[in-house]
C-alpha positions in Angstrom: 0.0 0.0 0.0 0.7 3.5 -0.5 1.3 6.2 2.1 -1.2 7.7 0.7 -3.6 4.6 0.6 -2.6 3.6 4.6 -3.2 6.9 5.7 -7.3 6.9 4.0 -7.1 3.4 5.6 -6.9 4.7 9.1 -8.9 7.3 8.5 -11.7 4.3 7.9 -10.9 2.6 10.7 -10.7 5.9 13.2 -14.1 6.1 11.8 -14.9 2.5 13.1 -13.6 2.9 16.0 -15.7 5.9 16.9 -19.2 4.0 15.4 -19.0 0.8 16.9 -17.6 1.7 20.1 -15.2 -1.2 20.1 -11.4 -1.3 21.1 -9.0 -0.1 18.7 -7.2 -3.5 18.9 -10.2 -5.4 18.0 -11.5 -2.8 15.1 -7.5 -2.9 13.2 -8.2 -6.9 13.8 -11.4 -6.8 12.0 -10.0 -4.5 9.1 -6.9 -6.5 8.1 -8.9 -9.5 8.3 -11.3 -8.0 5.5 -8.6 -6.4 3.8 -5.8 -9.2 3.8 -4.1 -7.8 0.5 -2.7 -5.6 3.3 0.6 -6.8 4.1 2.5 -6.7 8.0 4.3 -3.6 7.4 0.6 -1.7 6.3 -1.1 -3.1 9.1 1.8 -2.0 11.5 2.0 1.2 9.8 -2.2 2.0 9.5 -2.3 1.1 13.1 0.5 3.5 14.2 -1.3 6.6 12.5 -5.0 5.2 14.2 -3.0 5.4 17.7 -1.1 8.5 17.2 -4.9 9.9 16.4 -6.0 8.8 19.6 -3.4 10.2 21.5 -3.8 13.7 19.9 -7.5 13.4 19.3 -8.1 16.6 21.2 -5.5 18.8 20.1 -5.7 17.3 16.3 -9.2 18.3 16.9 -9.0 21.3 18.1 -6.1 22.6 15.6 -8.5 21.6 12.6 -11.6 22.9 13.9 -13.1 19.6 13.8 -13.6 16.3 15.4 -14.4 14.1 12.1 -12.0 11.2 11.9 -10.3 12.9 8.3 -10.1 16.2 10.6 -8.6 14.1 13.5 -5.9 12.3 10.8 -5.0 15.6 9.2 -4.3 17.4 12.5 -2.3 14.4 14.0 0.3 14.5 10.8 0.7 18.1 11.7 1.3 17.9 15.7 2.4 14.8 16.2 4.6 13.6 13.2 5.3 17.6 12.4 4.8 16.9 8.5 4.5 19.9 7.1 1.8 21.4 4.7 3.0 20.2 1.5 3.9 16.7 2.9 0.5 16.3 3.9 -0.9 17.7 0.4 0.8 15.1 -1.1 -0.8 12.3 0.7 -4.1 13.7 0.1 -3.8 14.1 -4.1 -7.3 12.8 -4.5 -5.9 9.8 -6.7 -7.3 5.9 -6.1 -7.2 4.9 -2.2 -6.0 8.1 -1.2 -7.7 10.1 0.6 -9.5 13.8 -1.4 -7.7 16.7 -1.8 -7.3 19.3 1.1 -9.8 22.0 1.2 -9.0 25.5 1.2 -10.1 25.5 4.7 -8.0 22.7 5.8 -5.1 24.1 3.9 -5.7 27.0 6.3 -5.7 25.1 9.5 -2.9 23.0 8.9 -0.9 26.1 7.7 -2.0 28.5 11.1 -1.4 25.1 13.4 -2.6 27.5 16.3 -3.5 26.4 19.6 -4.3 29.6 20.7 -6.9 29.3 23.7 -7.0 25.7 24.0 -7.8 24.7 27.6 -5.5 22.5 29.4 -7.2 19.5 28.7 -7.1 20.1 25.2 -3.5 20.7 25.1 -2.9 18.1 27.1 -5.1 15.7 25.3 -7.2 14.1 28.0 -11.4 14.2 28.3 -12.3 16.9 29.4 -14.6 15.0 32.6 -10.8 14.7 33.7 -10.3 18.4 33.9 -10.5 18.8 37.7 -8.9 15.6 38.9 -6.1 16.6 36.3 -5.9 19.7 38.2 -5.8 18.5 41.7 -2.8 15.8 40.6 -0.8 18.3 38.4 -2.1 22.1 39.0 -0.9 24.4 36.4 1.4 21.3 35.0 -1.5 19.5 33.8 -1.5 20.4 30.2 2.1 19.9 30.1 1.8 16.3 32.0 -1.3 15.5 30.0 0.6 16.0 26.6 3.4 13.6 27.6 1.1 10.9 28.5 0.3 11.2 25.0 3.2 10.5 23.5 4.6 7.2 22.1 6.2 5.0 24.9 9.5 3.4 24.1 9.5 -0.6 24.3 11.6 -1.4 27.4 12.6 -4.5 28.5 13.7 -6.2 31.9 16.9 -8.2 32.0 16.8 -11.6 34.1 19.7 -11.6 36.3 18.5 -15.1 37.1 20.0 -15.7 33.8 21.7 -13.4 32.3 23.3 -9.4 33.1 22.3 -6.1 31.2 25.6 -6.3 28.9 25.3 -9.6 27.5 21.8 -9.7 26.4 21.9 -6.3 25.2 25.1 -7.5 23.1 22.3 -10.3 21.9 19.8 -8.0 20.9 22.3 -5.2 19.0 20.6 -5.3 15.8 17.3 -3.5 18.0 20.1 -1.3 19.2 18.9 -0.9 23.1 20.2 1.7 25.3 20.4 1.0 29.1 17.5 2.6 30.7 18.0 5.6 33.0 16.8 4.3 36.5 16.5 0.6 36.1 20.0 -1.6 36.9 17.8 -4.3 34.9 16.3 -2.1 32.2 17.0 -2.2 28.2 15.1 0.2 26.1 14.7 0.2 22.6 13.5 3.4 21.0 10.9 3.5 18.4 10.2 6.2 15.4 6.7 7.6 15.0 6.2 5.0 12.0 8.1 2.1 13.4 6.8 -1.3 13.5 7.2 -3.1 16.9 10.1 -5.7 16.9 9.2 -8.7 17.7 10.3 -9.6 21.1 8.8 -12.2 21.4 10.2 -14.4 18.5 14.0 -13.2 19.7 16.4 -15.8 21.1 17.1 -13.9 24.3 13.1 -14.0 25.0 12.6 -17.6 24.3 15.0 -18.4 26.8 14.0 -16.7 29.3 16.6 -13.8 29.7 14.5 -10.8 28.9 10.8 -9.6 29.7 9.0 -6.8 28.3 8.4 -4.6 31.4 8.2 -0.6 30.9 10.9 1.1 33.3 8.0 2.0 35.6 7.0 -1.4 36.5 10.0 -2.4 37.3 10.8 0.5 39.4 7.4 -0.2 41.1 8.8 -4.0 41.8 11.8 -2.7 43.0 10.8 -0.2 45.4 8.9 -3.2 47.2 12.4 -4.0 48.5 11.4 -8.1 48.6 15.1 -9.7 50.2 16.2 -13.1 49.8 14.4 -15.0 52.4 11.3 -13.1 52.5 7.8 -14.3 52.3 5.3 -12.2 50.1 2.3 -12.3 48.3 1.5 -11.1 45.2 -2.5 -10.1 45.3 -2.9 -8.8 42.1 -0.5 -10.9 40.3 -1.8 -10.8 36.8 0.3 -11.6 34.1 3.3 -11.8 36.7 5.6 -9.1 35.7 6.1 -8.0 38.9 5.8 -11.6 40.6 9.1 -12.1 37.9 10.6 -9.4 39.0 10.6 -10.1 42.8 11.5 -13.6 42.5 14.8 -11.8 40.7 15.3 -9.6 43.3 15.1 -12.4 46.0 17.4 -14.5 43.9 14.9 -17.6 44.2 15.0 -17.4 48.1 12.3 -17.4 50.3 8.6 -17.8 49.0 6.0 -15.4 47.0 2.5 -17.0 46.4 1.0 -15.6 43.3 -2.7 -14.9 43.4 -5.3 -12.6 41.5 -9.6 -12.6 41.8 -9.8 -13.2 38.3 -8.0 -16.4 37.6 -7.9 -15.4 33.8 -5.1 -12.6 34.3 -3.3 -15.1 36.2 -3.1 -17.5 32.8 0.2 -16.4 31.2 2.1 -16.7 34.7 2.7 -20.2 34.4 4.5 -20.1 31.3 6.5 -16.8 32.1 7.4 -18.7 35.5 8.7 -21.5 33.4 11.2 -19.8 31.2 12.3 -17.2 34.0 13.9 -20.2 35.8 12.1 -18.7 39.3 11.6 -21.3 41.7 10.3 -19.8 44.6 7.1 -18.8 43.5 3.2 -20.7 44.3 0.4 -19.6 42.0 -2.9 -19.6 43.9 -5.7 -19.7 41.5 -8.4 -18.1 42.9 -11.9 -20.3 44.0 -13.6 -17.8 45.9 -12.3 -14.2 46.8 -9.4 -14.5 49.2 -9.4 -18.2 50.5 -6.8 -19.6 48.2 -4.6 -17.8 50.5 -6.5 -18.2 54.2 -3.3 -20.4 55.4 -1.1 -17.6 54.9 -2.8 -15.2 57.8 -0.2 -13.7 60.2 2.9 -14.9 57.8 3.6 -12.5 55.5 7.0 -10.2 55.6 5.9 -8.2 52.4 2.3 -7.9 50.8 2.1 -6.2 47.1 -1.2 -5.0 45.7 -0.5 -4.1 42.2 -4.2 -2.3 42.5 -7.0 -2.1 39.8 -7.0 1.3 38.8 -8.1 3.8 35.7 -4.9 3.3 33.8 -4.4 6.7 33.7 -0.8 6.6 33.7 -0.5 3.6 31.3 -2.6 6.4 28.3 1.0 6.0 25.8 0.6 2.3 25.3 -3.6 2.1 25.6 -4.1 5.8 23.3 -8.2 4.9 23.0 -8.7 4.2 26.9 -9.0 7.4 27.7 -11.5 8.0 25.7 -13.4 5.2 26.7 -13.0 6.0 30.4 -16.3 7.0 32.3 -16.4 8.9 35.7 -18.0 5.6 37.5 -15.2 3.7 37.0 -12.6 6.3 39.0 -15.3 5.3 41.6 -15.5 2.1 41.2 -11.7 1.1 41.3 -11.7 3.6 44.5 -14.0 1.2 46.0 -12.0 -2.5 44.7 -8.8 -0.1 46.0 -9.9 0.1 49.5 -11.2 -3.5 49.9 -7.9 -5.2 48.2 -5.7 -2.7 51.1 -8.1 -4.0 54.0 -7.4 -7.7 52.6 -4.1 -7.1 52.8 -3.9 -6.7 56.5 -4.8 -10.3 58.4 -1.9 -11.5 55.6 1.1 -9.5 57.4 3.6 -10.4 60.6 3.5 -8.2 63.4 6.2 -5.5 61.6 5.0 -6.5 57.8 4.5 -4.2 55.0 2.2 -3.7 51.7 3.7 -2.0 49.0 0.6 -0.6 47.0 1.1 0.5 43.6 -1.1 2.1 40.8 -0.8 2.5 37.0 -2.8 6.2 37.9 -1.6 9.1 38.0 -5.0 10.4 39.9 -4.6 11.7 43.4 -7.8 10.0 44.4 -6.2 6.3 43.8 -2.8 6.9 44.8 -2.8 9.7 47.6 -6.3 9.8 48.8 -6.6 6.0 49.0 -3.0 5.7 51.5 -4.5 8.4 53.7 -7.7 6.9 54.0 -6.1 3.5 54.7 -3.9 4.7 57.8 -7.2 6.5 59.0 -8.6 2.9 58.8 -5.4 1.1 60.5 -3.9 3.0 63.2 -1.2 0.6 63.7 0.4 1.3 59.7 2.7 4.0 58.9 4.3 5.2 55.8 7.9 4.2 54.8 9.1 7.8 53.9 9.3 8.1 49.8 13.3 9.1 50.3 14.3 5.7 52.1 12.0 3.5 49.8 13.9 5.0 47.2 17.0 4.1 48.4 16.9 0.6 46.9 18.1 2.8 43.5 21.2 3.0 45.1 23.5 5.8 43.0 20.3 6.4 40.9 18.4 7.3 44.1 19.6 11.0 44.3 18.6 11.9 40.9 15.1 10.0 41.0 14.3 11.4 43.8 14.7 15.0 41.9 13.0 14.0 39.0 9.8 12.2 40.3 7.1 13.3 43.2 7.8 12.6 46.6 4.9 13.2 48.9 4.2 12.5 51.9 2.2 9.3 51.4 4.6 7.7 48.3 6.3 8.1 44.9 4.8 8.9 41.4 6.2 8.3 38.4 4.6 9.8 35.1 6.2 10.5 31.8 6.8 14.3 31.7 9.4 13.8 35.3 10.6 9.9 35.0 9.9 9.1 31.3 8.2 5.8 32.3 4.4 5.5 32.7 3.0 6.8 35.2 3.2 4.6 38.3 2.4 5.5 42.1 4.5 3.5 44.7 3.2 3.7 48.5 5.1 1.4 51.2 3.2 1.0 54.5 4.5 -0.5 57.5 2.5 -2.1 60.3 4.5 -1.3 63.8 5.8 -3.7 65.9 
């Protein structure tokens, strides 16, 4: 296909997207199924622009005067991949599968690319139901923070030390050219151009045999915050997929125990595999029967407890673009309530001195913040770790994180404007002995 051709392509499927109110993953699924003349590198590259549209759909928008998907398109190629006018006039030539000939009007826009007097939560590309929990989390930063939550994330990976160190897979995986990431001692990250395609991790050598994960920087800052020690006994309540599970069970260097566990037994599917080719030894996988009794025995026994919460995702917006737009207000409330109950759960688990680490993929202050404060009001007997000796475990790096992301006084967040990972909140709180 054409340049041309891919870019009236995603303009079709933008348009899906908004009609059938479906996941953008599951309307560019449909499309190249019904257009199979479309080979990988189209489908990678139709998909990039749809996802770039979603992440500037407000500003594109805005800038174009319009919220139609060929409006949306157009403005994205101008404020996110910075074509300029004639670049995009070429696409547009009104020839077979491309899409018509810009307007006079258009031309205009594109030309003037003004953003004069666009309110913060255009500028920083988030609904605008978000506006005042955006300004309660960021103040007059919000735009600013909003915007780089838009952006395209890099694809990081996290070295297993169980298996291998940073240098020698890296050495492995040249050809992607990773760099080392900035906070992370177990981080690689491999930078990707606005019209990359994805590399395929998972088909790479060092992958297959268990030496490398696909972890963003965040996430394995969050596991490594927990501070799990050789020796230690923890549980993982939301365990999922296991990335952090993986990551602790690295960290502990296969000593001690961590029992896996998550309400929904269908996250915790992939674990078993992951846990296979990691070479961790030291971890139990609870499946779930009923809410919190796969894991009754375990009262009174735990050193550390990690609640990986259920949260709005806000922070995750650079790899899941159309979330946000799919986000209502009932489900900020909503996860507020599953917050609370998974913290309270967490309590009859810990030793007299235990701790939970609790950690959100949000950047809102009602999930992160909020939710620790109301937790000690609920438990006397906790207290919070203070954010600059939890974030000691960085070692050498600890000086210059603690600069770059929020300390407060009830934990550490991460978000891509300060850290450039997602944006992750890390709370440690301590039961007293």
């Amino acid at each position: 296909m054409t340049p041309a051709a891919r870019l009236a392509a995603a303009i079709d499927v933008f348009a899906a997207i908004d009609n059938e109110r479906r996941p953008a993953a599951d309307t560019l699924k449909a499309w190249g199924l019904t257009h199979r003349f479309a080979g990988s590198g189209d489908r990678a590259a139709i998909a990039g622009l749809v996802y770039d549209a979603l992440r500037r759909r407000a500003s594109s928008a805005f800038l174009m005067g319009a919220d139609a998907p060929r409006a949306i398109l157009l403005g994205m190629l101008k404020r996110e991949r910075g074509l300029d006018v004639e670049a995009i006039v070429k696409l547009c030539d009104g020839s077979q599968y491309a899409p018509e000939v810009l307007s006079s009007a258009e031309r205009e826009r594109l030309e003037a690319a003004d953003m004069t007097g666009a309110p913060a939560y255009v500028r920083g590309d988030y609904p605008e139901w978000l506006e005042p929990h955006f300004a309660r989390a960021f103040g007059d930063d919000r735009a600013e923070e909003g915007a780089a939550l838009s952006s395209r994330a890099p694809l990081d990976l996290r070295v297993n030390t169980l298996k291998a160190e940073q240098d020698a897979v890296a050495a492995m995986l040249s050809d992607l050219r990773p760099e080392p990431t900035r906070w992370s001692p177990w981080g690689l990250r491999i930078r990707l151009a606005a019209d990359a395609k994805s590399p395929a991790i998972h088909a790479e050598p060092a992958f297959l045999k268990g030496l490398v994960e696909v972890q963003d920087e965040g996430s394995q800052l969050a596991a490594l915050l927990c501070a799990a020690k050789p020796g230690e006994q923890v549980v993982d309540l939301c365990a999922g997929a296991g990335g952090k599970t993986l990551a602790m069970a690295m960290m502990m260097k296969n000593k001690g125990q961590i029992f896996a566990t998550d309400d929904d037994k269908r996250r915790l599917a992939p674990i078993h595999d992951r846990l296979k080719r990691s070479g961790a030894r030291n971890v139990q996988v609870r499946t779930p029967k009923s809410v919190g009794r796969e894991i009754e025995d375990l009262a009174g026994r735990m050193d550390l407890v990690l609640i990986d919460a259920p949260c709005t995702g806000t922070g995750a917006w650079r790899r899941n673009p159309d979330a946000k737009w799919r986000m209502r207000p009932g489900a900020l409330q909503q996860r507020q309530k599953e917050q609370a109950e998974i913290l309270d759960r967490a309590v009859p688990l810990l030793k007299a001195s235990g701790r939970i680490a609790y950690i959100t993929c949000s950047v809102l202050e009602q999930e992160n913040n909020t939710q620790v404060g109301d937790f000690l009001a609920r438990h006397a007997e906790f207290s919070v770790q203070p954010p600059p000796d939890v974030i000691q475990s960085l070692g050498e790096r600890a000086f210059m994180f603690g600069k770059a992301a929020r300390l407060s006084g009830e934990g550490i967040l991460m978000t891509p404007r300060r850290t450039d990972t997602d944006g992750f909140f890390v709370s440690v709180v301590r039961r007293g002995e």
